[in-house]
C-alpha positions in Angstrom: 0.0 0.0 0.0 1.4 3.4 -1.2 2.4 5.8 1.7 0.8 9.4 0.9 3.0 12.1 1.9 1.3 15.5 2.7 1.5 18.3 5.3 0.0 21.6 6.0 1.1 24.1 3.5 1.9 26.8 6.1 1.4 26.8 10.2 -1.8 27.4 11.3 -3.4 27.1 8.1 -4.8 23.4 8.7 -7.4 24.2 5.7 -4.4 23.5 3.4 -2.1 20.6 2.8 0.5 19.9 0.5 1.0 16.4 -1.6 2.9 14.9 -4.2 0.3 13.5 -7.4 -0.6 10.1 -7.0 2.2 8.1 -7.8 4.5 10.2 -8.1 7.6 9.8 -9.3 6.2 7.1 -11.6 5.2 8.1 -15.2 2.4 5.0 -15.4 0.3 5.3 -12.6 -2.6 2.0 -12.0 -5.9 3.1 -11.7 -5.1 1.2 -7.8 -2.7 3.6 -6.9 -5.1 6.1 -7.8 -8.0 4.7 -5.4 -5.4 4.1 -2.8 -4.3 8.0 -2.8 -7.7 8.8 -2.7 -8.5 6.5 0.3 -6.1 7.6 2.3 -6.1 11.2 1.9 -9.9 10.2 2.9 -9.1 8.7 5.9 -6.8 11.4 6.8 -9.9 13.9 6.4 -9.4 15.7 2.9 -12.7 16.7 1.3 -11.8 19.0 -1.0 -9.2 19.1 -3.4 -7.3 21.5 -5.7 -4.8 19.8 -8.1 -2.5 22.4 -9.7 -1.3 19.3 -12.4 -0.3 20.6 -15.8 -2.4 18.4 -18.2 0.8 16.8 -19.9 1.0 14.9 -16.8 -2.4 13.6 -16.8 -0.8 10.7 -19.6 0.3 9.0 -16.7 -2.9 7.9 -15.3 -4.4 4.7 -17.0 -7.5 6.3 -15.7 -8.8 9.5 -15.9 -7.4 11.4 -13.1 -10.2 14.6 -12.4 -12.9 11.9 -12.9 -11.4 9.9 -10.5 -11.3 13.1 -7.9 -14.2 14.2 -8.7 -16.5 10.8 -8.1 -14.6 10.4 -4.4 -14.8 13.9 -3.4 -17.8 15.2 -5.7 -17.5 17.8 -8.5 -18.0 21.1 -6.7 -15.3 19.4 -4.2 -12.9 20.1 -6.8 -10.7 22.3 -8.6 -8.4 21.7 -11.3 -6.6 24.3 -12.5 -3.3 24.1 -14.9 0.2 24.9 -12.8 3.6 24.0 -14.5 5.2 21.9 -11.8 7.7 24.3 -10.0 6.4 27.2 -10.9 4.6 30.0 -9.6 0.6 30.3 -11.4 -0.5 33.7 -12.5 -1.9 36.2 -10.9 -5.2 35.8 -12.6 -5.4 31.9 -11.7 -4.4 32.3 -8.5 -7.5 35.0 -7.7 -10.1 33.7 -10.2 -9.6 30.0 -9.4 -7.9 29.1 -6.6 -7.9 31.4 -4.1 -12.2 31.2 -4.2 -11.8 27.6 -4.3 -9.7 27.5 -1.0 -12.2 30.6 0.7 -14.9 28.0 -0.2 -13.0 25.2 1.9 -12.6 27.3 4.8 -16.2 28.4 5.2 -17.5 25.1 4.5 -14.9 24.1 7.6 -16.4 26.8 9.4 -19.7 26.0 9.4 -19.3 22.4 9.2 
C-alpha cells in the first residue's frame, strides 16, 4: 500500500495541505494507486481538493485522473486548474480560481 506524503502548507493554516500527485515519481500510474491515494487522503480527512497538475502529466494515469477526484470527493469538491510543476501560477489563476476555491473550503470548515 502506497504511503501518501502530505503536510499543511503553512502553520496554522490546517485548511491547506500539500501532496505529491498520486504516484509520483512514476510516469504510469494504475488506476489502484489512484484509489489508494484517494483512500487515504480520505481517511486522513481531505474533502476538498485543488490539483495544480499541468495536463501533460495527466498521460500518466491509465485512468482519468479529475474523474477519478471528482467521483470520491464530488465535483463542486474540486478544482483543477493548470500549474507548471515548480512554478509559480499567475496572478489571474491564482484569484479567479484558486484562491475562491480554497475561501470556499474554509467556510465550508467553518460551518461544518
Amino acid at each position: 500500500m502506497p504511503k501518501i506524503r502530505f503536510a499543511a502548507a503553512s502553520s496554522g493554516k490546517a485548511i491547506m495541505l500539500d501532496s505529491p500527485r498520486p504516484g509520483y515519481p512514476d510516469r504510469t500510474v494504475a488506476a489502484s494507486v489512484v484509489d489508494e491515494w484517494i483512500a487515504d487522503m480520505k481517511r486522513a480527512g481531505v474533502g476538498r481538493l485543488c490539483c495544480l497538475l499541468p495536463s501533460n502529466q495527466f498521460e500518466y494515469y491509465r485512468a482519468d485522473l479529475l474523474a477519478a477526484y471528482r467521483n470520491a470527493f464530488g465535483p463542486s469538491n474540486v478544482c483543477w486548474t493548470e500549474v507548471e510543476g515548480y512554478h509559480l501560477c499567475d496572478h489571474a489563476t491564482l484569484e479567479r480560481r484558486i484562491l475562491p476555491f480554497l475561501h470556499e473550503s474554509e467556510q465550508i470548515r467553518n460551518t461544518g
